[in-house]
Structure formats: C-alpha cells, structure tokens
N, C-alpha and C positions, 0 to 999 in steps of 0.2 A: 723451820716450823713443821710440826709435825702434822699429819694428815686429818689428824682426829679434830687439828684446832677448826678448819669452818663450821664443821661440824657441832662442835661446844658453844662458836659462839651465836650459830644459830638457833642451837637450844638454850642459851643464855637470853637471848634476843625474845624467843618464842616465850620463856616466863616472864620476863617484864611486859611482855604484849597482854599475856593472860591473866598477870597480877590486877594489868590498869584494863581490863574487858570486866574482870570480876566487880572490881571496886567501881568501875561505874555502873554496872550494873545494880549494884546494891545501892548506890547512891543516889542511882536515879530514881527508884522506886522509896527509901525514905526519905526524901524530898517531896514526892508526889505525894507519900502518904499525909504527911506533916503542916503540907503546905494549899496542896491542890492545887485549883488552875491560876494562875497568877499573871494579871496584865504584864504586856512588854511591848508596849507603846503601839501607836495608829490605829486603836481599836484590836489587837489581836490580845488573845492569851494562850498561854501553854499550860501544861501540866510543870508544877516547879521542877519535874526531874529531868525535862526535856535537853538540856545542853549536856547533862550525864550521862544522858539514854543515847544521842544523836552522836556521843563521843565512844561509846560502848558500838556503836555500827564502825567507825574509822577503827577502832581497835580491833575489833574483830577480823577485818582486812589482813593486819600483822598477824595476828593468831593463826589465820589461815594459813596464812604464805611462809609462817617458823613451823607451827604445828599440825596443821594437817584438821580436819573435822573434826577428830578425836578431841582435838585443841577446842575448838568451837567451843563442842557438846561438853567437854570438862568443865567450860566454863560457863556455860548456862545453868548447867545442875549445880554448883556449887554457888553462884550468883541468886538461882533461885531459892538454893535451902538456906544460904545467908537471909533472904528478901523476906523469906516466911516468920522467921524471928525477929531480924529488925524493924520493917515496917509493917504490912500484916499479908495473911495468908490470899487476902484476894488479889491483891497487888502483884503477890508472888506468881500466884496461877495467872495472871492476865499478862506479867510478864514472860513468862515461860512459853503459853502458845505466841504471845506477838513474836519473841524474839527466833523460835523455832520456824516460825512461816518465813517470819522478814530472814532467818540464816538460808532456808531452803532458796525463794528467789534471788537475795544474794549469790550466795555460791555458782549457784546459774549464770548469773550474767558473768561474774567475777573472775572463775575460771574460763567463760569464753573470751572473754576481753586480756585477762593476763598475759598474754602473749605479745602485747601492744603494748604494754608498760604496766607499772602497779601505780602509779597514780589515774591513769585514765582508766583503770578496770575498777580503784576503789572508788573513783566518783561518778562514775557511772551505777556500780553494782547499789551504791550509796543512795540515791537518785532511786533507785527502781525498788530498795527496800526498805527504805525510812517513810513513805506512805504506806505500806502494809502494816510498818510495824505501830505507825501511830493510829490508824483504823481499827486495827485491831484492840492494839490496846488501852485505844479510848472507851472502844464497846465496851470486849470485856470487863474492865476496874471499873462501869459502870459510869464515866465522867460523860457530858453530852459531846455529841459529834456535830460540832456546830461548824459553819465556815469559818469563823474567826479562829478559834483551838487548831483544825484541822490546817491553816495556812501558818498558821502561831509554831506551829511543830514544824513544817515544813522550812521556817528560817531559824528556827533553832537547830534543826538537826541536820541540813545540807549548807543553808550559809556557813553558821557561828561552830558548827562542832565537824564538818567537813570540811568544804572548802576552804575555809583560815588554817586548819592544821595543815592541811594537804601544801597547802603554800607556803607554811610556815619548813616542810618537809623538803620540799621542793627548793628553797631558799638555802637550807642550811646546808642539802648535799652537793648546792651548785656551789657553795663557799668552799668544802671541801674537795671538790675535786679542784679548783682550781688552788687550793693550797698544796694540795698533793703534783698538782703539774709543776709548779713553781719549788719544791723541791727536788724532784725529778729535774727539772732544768739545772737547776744550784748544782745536784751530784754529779751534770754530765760534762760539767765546764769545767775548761783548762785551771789546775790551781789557780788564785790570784786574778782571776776571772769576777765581775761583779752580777748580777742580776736584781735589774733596779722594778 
C-alpha cells in the first residue's frame, strides 16, 4: 500500500462527509421553508427540517475530523448559497448565522474533547451546539421560540439525528473490528486449524 492511500481515503471519507453536511443542510432549510413547524407528538413541534438540520451537526463532526474548518466553512457557503435558491433567502441568512455560531461552539468543545474519542467529543460538542443552533435559528427565520419548538428540536437533533447515528456508528465499527479480529485469528492458525 502506498503511503498516499490513508491519505486518499481520508479525503474520500472527508467528501462524503461534506456531500451529506451540504445536502442536509439544504434539506433542512427546504423543509422548514415548505412545511414549517410541524407536530411530533406529546404536545411538541419542530421546524420540518429539524432531523436534516440535527443530522447536518453529526455530519459536521466527520467534516471536521477528514477536513479541517476549511471543510466546515466549504460547506456552510455552499449549503447556504444552495438554501438561498431552493428554499428562500431568509431561511438561508438564519441558517448561515445559526450554523456559524452553533460550528464556533462546537469546534470548541469538539476539539477539546477529541482526544477522548470521536463519539464522545461529537456528542458532547452536539449537546452544546444544537441549542445555539435552534435558538438562533428559530429567532432569526422569524418562527416563535416557544418551549414546545425549543424541546421539539432538542429531540430531534440530539435524540433522533445524534445519538441513534452515533450508535448506529458505534455498532457497526464494533462489528468490524471483531470481524477483522476473527480474520486475523483464521490467518494466524496452523493450516487445517478451524475457528468456530
């Protein structure tokens, strides 16, 4: 293997991170615009682009950790100049400062926690920027900042669009690495050797 491959497929890794930060970005926002607040049971409601916007925070996480800020910021300007056309230009401007605040405190806690894993830094950093970014961007786009909305986003975007991926993440790398131990086993046994 040559040297350039972690390399590749880390910047392989970094555009699928930042294809699916973009697209939810823009989805969350022609959602919201389309649909607006929309019940999701026990008296709460969300903005409809909430589980898009709260999946665009978990993405953002991988964008950091392939790409760098740079990665981020690529992907808000282009999130936002898509947002301005597809759904409308106040959506775009409310998303643009939300998700710039809510990247700044993320990153903050993000990087400081990184060194303790990337699942407990993204749901922590997740947790500390998904109420900026729905405060914010409830103001701004003008929707009311009600307790119901305001707790409505809060299980949209740390339950349903964080912590179920995060576990979903967490589940799939624990499958592999014990598929890769069990190979490793298989290659180090005597021919004719079984591993059951």
């Amino acid at each position: 293997m040559s040297p350039e491959a972690p390399d590749r497929r880390n910047l392989i890794k970094g555009a699928i991170a930042l294809f699916v930060y973009i697209g939810a970005i823009v989805a969350a926002n022609i959602l919201s615009a389309h649909f607006g607040l929309v019940p999701v049971g026990f008296g709460l409601v969300v903005t409809a682009g909430t589980y898009a916007a709260g999946f665009a925070l978990l993405s953002r996480d991988f964008v950091h950790t392939y790409l760098g800020v740079r990665g981020v910021l690529l992907g808000i300007a282009v999130g936002v100049i898509l947002s301005w056309f597809l759904a409308t230009p106040a959506l775009a401007m409310a998303s643009a400062v939300a998700f710039l605040v809510a990247e700044l405190a993320d990153m903050l806690v993000f990087l400081w926690i990184r060194p303790r894993g990337f699942v407990r830094a993204a749901l922590i950093s997740n947790c500390v920027s998904a109420p900026v970014d729905t405060v914010l961007f409830l103001w701004i786009a003008g929707f009311p900042l009600m307790f119901e909305s305001i707790v409505g986003q809060m299980v949209g975007k740390i339950l349903w669009a964080t912590i179920v991926p995060l576990g979903i993440y967490v589940a799939v790398r624990a499958l592999l690495r014990v598929r890769r131990e069990r190979h490793l086993l298989r290659d180090s046994l005597p021919i004719g050797s079984a591993v059951e």
